[in-house]
N, C-alpha and C positions, 0 to 999 in steps of 0.2 A: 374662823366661823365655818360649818360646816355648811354643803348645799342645801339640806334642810333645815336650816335654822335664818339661813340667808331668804328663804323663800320665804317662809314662815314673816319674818319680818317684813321685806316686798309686800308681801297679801295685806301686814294689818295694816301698813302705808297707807296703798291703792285703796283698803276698804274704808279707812279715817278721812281719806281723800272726797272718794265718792259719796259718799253716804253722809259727814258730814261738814268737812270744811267748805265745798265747791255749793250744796246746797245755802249754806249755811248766808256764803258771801252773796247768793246772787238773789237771796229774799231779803236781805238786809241793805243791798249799795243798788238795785237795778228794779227797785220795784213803784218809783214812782211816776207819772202818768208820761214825765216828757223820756222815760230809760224804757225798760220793758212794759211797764204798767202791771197792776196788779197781777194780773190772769196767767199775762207772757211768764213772767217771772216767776210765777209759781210753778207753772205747765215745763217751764225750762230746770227750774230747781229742783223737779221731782222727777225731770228723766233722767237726771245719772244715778240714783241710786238703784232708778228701774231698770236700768241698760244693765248698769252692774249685776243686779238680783239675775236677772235673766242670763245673762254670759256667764257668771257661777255655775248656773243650771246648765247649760250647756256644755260648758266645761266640765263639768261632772260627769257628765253620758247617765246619769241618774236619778227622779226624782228625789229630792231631800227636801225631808220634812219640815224643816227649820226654815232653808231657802225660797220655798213655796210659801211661809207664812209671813216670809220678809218681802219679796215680792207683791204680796194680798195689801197685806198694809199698809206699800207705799201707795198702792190703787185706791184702796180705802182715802186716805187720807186729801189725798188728790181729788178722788169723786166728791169725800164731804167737802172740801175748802171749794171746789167748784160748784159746784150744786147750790153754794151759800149756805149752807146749811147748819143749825146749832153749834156753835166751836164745843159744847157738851160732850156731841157724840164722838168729834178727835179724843178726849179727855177717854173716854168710855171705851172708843177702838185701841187708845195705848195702855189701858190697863187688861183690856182683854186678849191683846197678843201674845204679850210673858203667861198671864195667867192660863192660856190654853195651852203655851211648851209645857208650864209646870205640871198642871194634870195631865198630859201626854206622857211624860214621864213618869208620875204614878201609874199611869193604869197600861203604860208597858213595860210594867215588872213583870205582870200577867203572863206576856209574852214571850216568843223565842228570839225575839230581836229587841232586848229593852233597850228602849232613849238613852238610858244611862253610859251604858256602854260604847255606845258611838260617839259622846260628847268627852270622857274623862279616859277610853282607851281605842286610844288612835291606831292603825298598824304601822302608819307610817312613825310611828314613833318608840310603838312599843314592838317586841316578837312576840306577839299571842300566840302563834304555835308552841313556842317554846315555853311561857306560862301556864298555857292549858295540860302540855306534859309533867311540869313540874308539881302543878294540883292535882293530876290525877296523881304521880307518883307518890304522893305524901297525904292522899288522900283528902283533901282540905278542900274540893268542890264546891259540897255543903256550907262549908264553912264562909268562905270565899263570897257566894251567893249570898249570906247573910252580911256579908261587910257592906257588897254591891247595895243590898237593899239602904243600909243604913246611908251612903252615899246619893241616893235616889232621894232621900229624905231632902238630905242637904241642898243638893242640885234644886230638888223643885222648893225649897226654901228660900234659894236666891230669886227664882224667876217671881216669886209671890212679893218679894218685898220690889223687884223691879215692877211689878204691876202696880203696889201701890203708889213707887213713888211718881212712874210714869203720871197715873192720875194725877197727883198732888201739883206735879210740875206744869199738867197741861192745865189747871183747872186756876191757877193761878195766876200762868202767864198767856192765854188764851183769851181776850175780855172785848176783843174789839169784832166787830162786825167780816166775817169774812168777804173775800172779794175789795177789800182795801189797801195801802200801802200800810197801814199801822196794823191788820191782822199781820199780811207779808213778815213786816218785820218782829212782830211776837212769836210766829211760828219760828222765825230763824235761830232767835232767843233758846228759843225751847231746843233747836236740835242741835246747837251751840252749848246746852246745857246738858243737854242727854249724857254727854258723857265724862266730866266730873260727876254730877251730881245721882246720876242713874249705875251706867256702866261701872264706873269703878270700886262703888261697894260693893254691886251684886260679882265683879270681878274676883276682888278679896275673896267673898263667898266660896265661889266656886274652886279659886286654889286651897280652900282648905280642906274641901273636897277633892281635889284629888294627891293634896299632904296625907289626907288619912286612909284615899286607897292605898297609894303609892306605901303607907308606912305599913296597913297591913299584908301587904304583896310580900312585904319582904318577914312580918312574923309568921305567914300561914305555908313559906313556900322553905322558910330558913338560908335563904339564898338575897342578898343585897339588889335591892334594887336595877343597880347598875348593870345588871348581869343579864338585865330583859329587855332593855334598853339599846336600840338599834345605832351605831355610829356614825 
C-alpha cells in the first residue's frame, strides 16, 4: 500500500471515528440524568466532530467550502437540540446542507474554479498538469469541459438525493422532545444511520461519477488512464 492510499484510509478511519461512531456511542450510553445527562451529553457528543471540522480547516492552511459547511452544521444542530427547539428544523438544516453542496456545484460550473473539479480531480491523485497538456495537445478542452459538465450533473444528483433522504431519516427518527435522554438517543440513531442508509448510496453515486470522468479522460486524451495517475 502506497503512503497515499495508507493516508487516505487513516483520514476515513479518524473521520468515521469522529463524526460518527464516538458521537454516536456517547448520545446513546451517557446521556441519562445519573451519566452525562441530556445537555452534557449532547454538548460533549457534538465537540468531536467540531474539533475535527475545525483541525481539517486548519490543517488545510485554507478555507474549504465543504469543510465550512460541515463545521455550520454541526453548530446548527447543537444550537437547535439546545435551544430546545422544533426537532422539524434538524429535519430541515439536513436536507439543506447537501442540498446547498448540490447547487454550489451547479452554479460553479459558471466559474473558473468549479466545485466539481475539486471533488472528482484531486492533484494529489491525479497529474493535472500532465492532463491539461494532453487536452490541449489533442485538442479535447471543449470537449473535456462538456464531460466535466455532464459529471457536475451527477455529483449534484447525489447530494439532492442525500438531501432528501437526510429529511426522510430525521423526520422519522426525530419525534421526541429535545433536551431529553430519548431525543439524545434518536439523534444517535440518526447519525448511526447516516451512513448505511445516507452515505453509502449517495457514495455509489458519486463513484460512478468519477467511473465516467475517469473513462472519458482516457477516450478524449487516447492515452489510459493509468498514465495520469500519480504512484
Amino acid at each position: 500500500m502506497s503512503q497515499t492510499e495508507k493516508k487516505k484510509s487513516s483520514g476515513f478511519l479518524v473521520n468515521l471515528l469522529f463524526n460518527i461512531v464516538i458521537p454516536t456511542l456517547i448520545l446513546s450510553k451517557l446521556s441519562e440524568e445519573h451519566q452525562l445527562g441530556p445537555v452534557w451529553a449532547l454538548v460533549v457528543a457534538l465537540a468531536f466532530p467540531l474539533s475535527f471540522g475545525l483541525w481539517e480547516l486548519q490543517q488545510s492552511k485554507k478555507v474549504n467550502f465543504l469543510s465550512v459547511l460541515g463545521v455550520v452544521s454541526v453548530l446548527l444542530t447543537g444550537g437547535i437540540s439546545l435551544l430546545q427547539l422544533d426537532p422539524a428544523y434538524i429535519a430541515i438544516k439536513e436536507a439543506a446542507v447537501p442540498g446547498l453542496i448540490a447547487l454550489a456545484v451547479l452554479i460553479s460550473q459558471g466559474s473558473k474554479y468549479p466545485l466539481v473539479q475539486k471533488i472528482l480531480l484531486n492533484d494529489e491523485l491525479m497529474d493535472l498538469t500532465k492532463l491539461e497538456a494532453s487536452l490541449k495537445a489533442n485538442n479535447a478542452e471543449k470537449i473535456f469541459a462538456a464531460k466535466l459538465q455532464n459529471c457536475a450533473y451527477l455529483v449534484a444528483s447525489s447530494f439532492v438525493v442525500s438531501s432528501i433522504l437526510n429529511y426522510g431519516l430525521a423526520k422519522y427518527l426525530l419525534v421526541s422532545a429535545p433536551g431529553t435522554a430519548a431525543f439524545n438517543e434518536e439523534l444517535a440513531k440518526m447519525t448511526a444511520l447516516s451512513f448505511p442508509v445516507i452515505a453509502l448510496p449517495c457514495t455509489i453515486m458519486l463513484m460512478i461519477a468519477i467511473w465516467y470522468l475517469f473513462s472519458q479522460i482516457g477516450k478524449v486524451t487516447g492515452e489510459s488512464i493509468e498514465s495520469f495517475l500519480r504512484q
